[in-house]
Structures are given as C-alpha cells and as structure tokens.
N, C-alpha and C positions, 0 to 999 in steps of 0.2 A: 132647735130649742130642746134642752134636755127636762124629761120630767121627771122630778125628783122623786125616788122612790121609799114609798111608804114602809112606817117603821116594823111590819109585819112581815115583810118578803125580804129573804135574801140577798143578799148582795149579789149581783153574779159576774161581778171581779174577783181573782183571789185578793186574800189580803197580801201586802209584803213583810216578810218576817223581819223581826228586830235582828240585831247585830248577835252573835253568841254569847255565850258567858266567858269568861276569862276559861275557866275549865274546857268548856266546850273549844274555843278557840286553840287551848294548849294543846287540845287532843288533835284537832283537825292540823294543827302545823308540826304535829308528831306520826301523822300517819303520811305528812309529805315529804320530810326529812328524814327520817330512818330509812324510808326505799330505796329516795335517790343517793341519801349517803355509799350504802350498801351496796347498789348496782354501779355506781362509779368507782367505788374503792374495786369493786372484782374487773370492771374493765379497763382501770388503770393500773392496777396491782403492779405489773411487772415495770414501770416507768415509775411509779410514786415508791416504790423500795428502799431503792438509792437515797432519799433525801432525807433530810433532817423531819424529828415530828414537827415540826413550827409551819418549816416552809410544806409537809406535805399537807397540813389541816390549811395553810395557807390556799393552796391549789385547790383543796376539799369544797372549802366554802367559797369560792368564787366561781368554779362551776357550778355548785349547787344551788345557791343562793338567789340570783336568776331562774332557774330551774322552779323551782318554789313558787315564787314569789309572782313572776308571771305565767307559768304553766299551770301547774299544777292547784294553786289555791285558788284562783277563781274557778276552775272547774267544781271545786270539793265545795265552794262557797253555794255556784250553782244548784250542786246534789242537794246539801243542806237545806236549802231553802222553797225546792222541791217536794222533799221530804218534809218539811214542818209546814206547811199549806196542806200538805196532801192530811199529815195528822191531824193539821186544822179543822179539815172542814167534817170528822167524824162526830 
C-alpha cells in the first residue's frame, strides 16, 4: 500500500519534463543535422562529386535522415531532459 505523501515533503521522483518549444526543438534538430550533414558530405566527397545537386542532396538526406531521427535525437532528447530536472530541482 503506498502512503500518500504529504503536501510539505518533496517528491522524491523527478518530475518529467514537458516536450521543448518549437525554438528549442529547431535548435536540438539543428545541432543533429549540420554535424552529420557535414561528416558525411567530407566522407562521401569523392563519390557524391560526380552527380547532380538533386540526386546528391537526394543521397544526403537518406543517409542522414535515419541518422537523426533514430540516433542521434533521442539521445539529445535524453541530455535535455536530464538537464531540465537537474535545473529543476534548484
């Protein structure tokens, strides 16, 4: 049986933070995008040259994209939300 704790004492869960602001969100899927754009255009360089701009931004964001979306952003989501608890509880 849990006993419900009185409105004096802290929680001693953290809380979970809300979702970012659209800002905040534009910045976190800009600090995941630019890197892997940028390290995959330098390790594809010599193979992505040759092709047209269409089909090499084609290639760009279909490796990236993935990259992103399930690497990189739930980690950044984690940091985030790390950080705003940890702010929290000052």
């Amino acid at each position: 049986m849990m006993v419900p704790n009185p409105a004096n004492e802290p929680a001693t869960h953290p809380t979970r933070p809300g979702p970012p602001s659209k800002h905040a969100l534009a910045l976190m899927i800009w600090l995941c995008v630019f890197p892997t754009l940028t390290v995959i255009n330098l390790a594809l360089a010599d193979w992505l040259r040759p092709m047209s701009p269409v089909l090499r931004t084609f290639v760009l964001a279909t490796v990236a994209v993935p990259i992103v979306i399930y690497g990189l952003m739930p980690q950044l989501h984690k940091a985030r939300a790390q950080v705003t608890v940890r702010l929290s509880r000052r």
